[in-house]
N, C-alpha and C positions, 0 to 999 in steps of 0.2 A: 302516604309516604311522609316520613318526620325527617329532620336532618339530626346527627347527632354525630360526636367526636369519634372519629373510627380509634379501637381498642388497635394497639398492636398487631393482633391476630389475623383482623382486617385489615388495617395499611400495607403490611408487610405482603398481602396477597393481592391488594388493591396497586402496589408498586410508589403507597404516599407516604408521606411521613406521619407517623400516630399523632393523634389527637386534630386530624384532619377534618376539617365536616363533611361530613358526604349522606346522602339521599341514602332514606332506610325503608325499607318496605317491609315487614313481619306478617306472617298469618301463621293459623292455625288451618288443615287443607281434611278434609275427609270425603268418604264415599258415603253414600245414602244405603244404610244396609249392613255397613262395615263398620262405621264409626270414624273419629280422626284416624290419619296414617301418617301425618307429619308436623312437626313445625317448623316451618322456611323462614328465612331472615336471607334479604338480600341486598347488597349495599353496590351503587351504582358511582363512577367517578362523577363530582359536579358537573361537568362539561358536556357528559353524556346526559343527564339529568334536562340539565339545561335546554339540549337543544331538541330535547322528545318531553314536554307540558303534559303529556295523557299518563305518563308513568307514574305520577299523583293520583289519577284517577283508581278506583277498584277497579274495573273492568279496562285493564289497558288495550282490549282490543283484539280481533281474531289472531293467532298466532301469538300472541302473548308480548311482555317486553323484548324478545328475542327478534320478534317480525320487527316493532318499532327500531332499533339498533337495526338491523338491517335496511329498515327503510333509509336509515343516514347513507348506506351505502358501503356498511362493512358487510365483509364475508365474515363469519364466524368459526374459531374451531373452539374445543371445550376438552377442559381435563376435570376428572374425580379424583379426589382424595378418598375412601371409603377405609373406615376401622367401626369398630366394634364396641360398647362399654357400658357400663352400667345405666341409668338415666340418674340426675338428678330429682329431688322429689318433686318440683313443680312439671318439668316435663312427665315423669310417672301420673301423676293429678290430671296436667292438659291430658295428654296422649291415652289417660284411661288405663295404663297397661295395671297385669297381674304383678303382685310381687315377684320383685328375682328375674322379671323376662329384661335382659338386655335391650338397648337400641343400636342401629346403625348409624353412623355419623359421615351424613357426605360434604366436603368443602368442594364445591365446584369453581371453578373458575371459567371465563367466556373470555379467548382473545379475540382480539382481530387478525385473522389471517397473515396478512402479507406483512404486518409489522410487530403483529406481538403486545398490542398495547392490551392490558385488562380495558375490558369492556363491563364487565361484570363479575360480583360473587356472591355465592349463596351456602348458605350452613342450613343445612336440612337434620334436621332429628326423626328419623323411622321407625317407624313401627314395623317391627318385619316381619310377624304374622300376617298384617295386612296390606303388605308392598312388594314385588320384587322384583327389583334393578336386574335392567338386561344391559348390555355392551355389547357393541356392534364396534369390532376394528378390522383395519388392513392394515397389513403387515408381511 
């Protein structure tokens, strides 16, 4: 995990003001068999950062960042943004894809339950031959 100035695109969904520094985590994620199927970039408030040290670590832990953020003692709810668009060429490069295949683009956000504060957000780039996003709501 690097720190670097949150762009716009992140503050705005982080609830900071741009050019904020905040906790960045990047990977590149695949299956054994399948090849990549994403690249995730996820940006944590300082303060959450702060008070969970293993989220620098690679292996943050069974349950992933989301158990750690829980461990502080929030309950979590979670929204997707999902559309649709061309890839850029370094992602077509990463992600391996054919020409002309599309990717999906999910901005997810993580609140805290009972007050709404961003906890988390992630920009995921898909591979959708090799992924597919399921949603579970009540309603």
């Amino acid at each position: 995990m690097d720190r670097v100035a949150a762009a716009s695109e992140v503050a705005t969904r982080l609830r900071l003001p741009a050019g904020t520094e905040v906790p960045r985590r990047a990977r590149r994620q695949g299956v054994r068999d399948i090849g990549h199927v994403q690249l995730s970039t996820t940006w944590v408030p300082p303060e959450i950062s702060d008070a969970i040290p293993r989220l620098a670590e690679v292996d943050t832990g069974p349950g992933g960042i989301h158990a750690r953020i829980e461990e502080l003692g929030y309950t979590l709810l979670f929204e997707d943004e999902v559309n649709a668009r061309m890839p850029t060429a370094r992602e077509q490069e990463r992600l391996d894809l054919p020409e002309g295949q599309p990717v999906m683009v999910v901005w997810r956000r993580c609140f805290e339950e009972s007050g709404g504060k961003v906890v988390e957000v992630t920009h995921r780039v898909v591979a959708p031959t090799r992924q597919t996003l399921v949603y579970r709501y009540q309603g």
